[in-house]
C-alpha positions in Angstrom: 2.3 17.1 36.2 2.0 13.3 35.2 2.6 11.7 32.6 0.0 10.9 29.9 -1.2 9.3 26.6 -3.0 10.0 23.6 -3.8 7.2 21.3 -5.3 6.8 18.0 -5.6 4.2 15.6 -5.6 6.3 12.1 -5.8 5.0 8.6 -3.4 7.5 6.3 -0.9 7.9 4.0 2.1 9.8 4.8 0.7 13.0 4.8 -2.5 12.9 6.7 -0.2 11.0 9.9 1.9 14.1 9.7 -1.4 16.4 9.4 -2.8 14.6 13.0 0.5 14.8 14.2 0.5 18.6 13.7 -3.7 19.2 15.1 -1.7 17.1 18.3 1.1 19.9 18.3 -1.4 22.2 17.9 -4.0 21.2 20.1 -0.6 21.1 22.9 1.2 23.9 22.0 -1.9 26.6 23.4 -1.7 24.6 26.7 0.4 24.5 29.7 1.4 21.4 28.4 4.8 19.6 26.6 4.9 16.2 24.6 7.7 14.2 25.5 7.6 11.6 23.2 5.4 10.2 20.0 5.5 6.5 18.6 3.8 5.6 15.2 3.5 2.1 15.3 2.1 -0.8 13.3 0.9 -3.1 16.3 -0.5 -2.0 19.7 1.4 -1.6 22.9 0.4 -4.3 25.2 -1.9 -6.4 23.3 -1.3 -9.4 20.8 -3.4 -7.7 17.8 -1.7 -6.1 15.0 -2.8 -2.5 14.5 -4.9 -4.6 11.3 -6.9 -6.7 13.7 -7.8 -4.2 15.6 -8.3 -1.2 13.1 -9.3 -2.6 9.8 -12.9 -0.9 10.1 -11.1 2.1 9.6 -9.6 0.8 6.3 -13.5 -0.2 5.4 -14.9 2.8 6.9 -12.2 4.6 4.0 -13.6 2.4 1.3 -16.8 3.0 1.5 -16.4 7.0 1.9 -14.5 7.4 -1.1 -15.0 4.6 -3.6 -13.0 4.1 -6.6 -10.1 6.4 -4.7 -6.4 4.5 -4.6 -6.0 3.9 -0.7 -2.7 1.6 -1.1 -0.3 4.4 0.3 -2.1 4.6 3.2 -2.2 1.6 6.0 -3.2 1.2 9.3 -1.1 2.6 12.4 -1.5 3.4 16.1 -0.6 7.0 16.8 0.9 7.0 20.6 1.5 10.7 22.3 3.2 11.1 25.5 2.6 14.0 27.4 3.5 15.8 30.4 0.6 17.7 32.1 -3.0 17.7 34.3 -5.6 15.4 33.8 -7.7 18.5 33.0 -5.2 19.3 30.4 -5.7 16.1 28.7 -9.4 16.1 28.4 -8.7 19.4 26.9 -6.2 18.6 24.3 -7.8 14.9 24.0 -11.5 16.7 22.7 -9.4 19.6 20.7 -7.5 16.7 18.9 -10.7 14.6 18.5 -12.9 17.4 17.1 -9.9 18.4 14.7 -9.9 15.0 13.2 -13.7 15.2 12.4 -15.7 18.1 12.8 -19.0 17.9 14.0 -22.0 19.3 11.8 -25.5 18.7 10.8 -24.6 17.8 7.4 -23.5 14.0 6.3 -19.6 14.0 5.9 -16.3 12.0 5.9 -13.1 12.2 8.1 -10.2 13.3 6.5 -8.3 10.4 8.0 -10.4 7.4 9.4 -9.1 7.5 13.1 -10.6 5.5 16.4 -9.6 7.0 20.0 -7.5 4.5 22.2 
């Protein structure tokens, strides 16, 4: 098994970064897989961009889905996963977490938590 990453660039409050955190533990835990490590962080690994230069579409996308709604608890962070298992696994757990996040359907809808995959 190697070493992996899942990233995400979410727009939440406190409780919808610990609801993605849990569809990750979920999306693990019914896999032979193990996370060995999680950063929530407010610029990006590697790059020179503030998790606000590179997400703030999410913070838009927010706006425009629920207008009038208070979003100043929520703010713009880059969800980091590391864990140990097959590329195969990943895909798996990668498209589990992905279709948690926002459901596919036929009807119009919004996200629960803006999120772009890294």
């Amino acid at each position: 098994m190697r070493t992996r990453d899942l990233a995400f660039g979410l727009y939440a409050d406190a409780q919808g970064r610990a609801w993605v955190v849990g569809l990750v533990e979920d999306a693990v835990g019914s896999r032979s897989a193990r996370i060995i490590g999680r950063t929530i962080a407010d610029s990006n690994p590697g790059s020179e961009l503030s998790t606000a230069g590179t997400y703030d579409h999410l913070a838009e996308q927010w706006a425009v889905e629920h207008p009038g709604q208070d979003g100043s608890s929520r703010r713009l962070v880059h969800l980091r996963v590391h864990l140990a298992c097959s590329l195969r696994t990943w895909r798996a757990i990668r498209k589990t977490v992905i279709n948690g996040l926002c459901p596919e359907g036929t009807a119009p809808h919004t996200c629960r938590v803006p999120w772009m995959a890294g």
